[in-house]
C-alpha positions as CSV (number, residue, x, y, z in Angstrom):
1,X,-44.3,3.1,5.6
2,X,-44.2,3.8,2.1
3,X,-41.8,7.1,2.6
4,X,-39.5,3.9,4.5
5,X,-39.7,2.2,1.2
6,X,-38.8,4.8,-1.2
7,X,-35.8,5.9,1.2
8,X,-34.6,3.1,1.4
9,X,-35.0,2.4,-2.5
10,X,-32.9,5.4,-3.2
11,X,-30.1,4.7,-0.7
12,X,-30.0,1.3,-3.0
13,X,-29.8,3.3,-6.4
14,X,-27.5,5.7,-4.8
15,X,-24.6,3.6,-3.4
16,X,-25.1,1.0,-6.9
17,X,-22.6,3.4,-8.9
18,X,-20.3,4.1,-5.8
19,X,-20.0,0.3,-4.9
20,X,-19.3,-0.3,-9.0
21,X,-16.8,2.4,-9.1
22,X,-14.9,1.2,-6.1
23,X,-14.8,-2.4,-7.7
24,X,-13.2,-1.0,-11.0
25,X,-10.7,0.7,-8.6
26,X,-9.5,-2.3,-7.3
27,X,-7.1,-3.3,-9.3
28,X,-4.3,-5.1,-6.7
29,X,-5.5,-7.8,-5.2
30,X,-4.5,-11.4,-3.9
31,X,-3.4,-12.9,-7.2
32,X,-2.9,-10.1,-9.3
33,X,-0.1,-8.8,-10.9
34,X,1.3,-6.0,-9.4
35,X,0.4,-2.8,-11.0
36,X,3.5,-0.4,-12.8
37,X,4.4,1.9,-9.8
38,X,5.3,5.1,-11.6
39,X,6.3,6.7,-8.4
40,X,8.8,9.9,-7.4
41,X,11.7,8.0,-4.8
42,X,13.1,10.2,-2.2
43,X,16.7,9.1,-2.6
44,X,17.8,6.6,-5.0
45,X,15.3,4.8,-7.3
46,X,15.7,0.6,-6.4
47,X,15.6,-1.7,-8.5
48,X,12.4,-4.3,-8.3
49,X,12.5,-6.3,-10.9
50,X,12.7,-10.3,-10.2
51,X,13.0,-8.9,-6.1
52,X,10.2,-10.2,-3.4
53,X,8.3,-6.9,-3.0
54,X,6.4,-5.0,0.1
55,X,4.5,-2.1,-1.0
56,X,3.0,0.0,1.4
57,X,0.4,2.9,1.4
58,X,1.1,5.1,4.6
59,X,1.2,8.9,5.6
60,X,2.7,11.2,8.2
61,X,-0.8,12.4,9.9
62,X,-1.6,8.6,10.1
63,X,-1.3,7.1,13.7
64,X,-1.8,3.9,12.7
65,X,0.8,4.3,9.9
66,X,3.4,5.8,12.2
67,X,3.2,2.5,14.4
68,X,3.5,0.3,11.7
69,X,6.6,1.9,10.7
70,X,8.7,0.7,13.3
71,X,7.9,-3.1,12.2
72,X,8.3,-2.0,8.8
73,X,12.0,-1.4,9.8
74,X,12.9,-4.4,11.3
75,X,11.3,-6.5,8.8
76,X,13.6,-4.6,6.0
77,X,16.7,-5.1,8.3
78,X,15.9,-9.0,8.7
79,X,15.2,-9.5,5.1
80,X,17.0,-7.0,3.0
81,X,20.0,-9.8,2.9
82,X,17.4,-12.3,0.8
83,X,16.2,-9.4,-1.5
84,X,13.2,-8.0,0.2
85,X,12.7,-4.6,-0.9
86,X,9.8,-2.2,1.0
87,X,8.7,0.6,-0.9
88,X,6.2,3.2,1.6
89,X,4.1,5.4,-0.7
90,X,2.3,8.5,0.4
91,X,0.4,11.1,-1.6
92,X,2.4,14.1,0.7
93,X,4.5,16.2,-0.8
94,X,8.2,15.8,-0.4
95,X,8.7,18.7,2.0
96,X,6.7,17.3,4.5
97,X,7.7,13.5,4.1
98,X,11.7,14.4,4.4
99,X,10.6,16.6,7.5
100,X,8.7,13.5,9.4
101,X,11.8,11.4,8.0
102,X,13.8,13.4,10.4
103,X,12.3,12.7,13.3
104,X,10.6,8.7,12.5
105,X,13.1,7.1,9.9
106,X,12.4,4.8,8.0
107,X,14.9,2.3,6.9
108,X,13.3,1.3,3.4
109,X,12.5,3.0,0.5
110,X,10.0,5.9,0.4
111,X,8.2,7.4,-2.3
112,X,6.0,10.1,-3.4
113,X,2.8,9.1,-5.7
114,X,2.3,11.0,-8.7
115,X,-1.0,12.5,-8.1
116,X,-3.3,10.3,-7.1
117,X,-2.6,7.1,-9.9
118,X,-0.4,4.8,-7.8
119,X,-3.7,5.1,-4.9
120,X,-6.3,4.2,-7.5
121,X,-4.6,1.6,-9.5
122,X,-4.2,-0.3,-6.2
123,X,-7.6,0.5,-4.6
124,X,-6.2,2.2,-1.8
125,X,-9.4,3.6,0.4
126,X,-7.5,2.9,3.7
127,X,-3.9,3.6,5.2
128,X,-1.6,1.9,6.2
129,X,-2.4,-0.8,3.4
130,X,0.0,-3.3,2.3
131,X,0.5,-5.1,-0.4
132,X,3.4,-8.7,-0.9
133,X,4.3,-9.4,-4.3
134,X,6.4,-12.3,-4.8
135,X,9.6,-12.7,-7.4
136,X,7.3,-12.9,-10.7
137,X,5.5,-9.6,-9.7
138,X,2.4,-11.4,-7.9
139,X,0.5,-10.1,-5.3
140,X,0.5,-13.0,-2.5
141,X,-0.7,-10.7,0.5
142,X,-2.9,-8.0,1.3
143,X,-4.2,-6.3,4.5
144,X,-2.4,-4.1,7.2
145,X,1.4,-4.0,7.6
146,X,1.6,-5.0,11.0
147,X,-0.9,-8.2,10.4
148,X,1.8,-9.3,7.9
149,X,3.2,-12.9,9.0
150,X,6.7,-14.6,8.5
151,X,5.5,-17.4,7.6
152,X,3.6,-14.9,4.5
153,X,7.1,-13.1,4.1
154,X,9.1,-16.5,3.8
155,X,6.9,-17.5,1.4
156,X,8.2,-14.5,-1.3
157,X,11.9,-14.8,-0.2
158,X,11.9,-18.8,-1.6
């Protein structure tokens, strides 16, 4: 019994700093200001300022990420006329994201994280992860892309 209790004492004083860490991490979230995206585009850089925002952390070994990207396009096709802009940001290296854009496009904008900040300024532990900042640069929306309402994307186009 007393082994029990000094196992399970240690597994306390052992996850502590890991579950303090990952709250420092966390630096996007509902309410926030968006963090400064210092990010490489494939293609042309857009412009974000003052623009209703959909940022999205993905990659081409994801499954879930590859069936979110789909809806991803045809939210950016309904709402690129009111000023939507979708940025999908993956820690891959360009070679391997233009050669899965060959056979999945993807309609919106798609960038390459400089190594490893973009992940950890957002808190990133999970892909796909999506983030909807409205016009002043708040986030209004986290969660999975394809849990993303209209009623949530209406509310960052008015």
């Amino acid at each position: 019994m007393k082994k029990i209790a000094i196992a399970l004492i240690m597994g306390l004083l052992i996850g502590l700093p890991v579950t303090s860490t990952h709250a420092q991490l966390a630096v996007a979230k509902e309410g926030a200001q968006l963090p400064t995206l210092t990010l490489n585009y494939l293609g042309k850089q857009p412009e974000l300022a003052g623009k209703p925002l959909l940022v999205e952390f993905w990659a081409t070994w994801c499954p879930p990420c590859r069936k979110s990207i789909p809806h991803l396009n045809e939210i950016y096709s309904k709402y690129k006329g009111k000023g939507l802009q979708i940025v999908g940001i993956t820690d891959e290296d360009a070679a391997t994201v233009q050669k899965f854009l060959k056979q999945v496009p993807m309609d919106y904008n798609v960038a390459i994280n400089t190594p490893g900040s973009t992940f950890e300024q957002f808190g990133v532990t999970a892909i796909p992860t999506a983030f909807l900042v409205n016009k002043t640069g708040k986030i209004v929306w986290t969660g999975h892309p394809m849990e993303l309402s209209e009623t949530e994307i209406q509310s960052v186009l008015n």
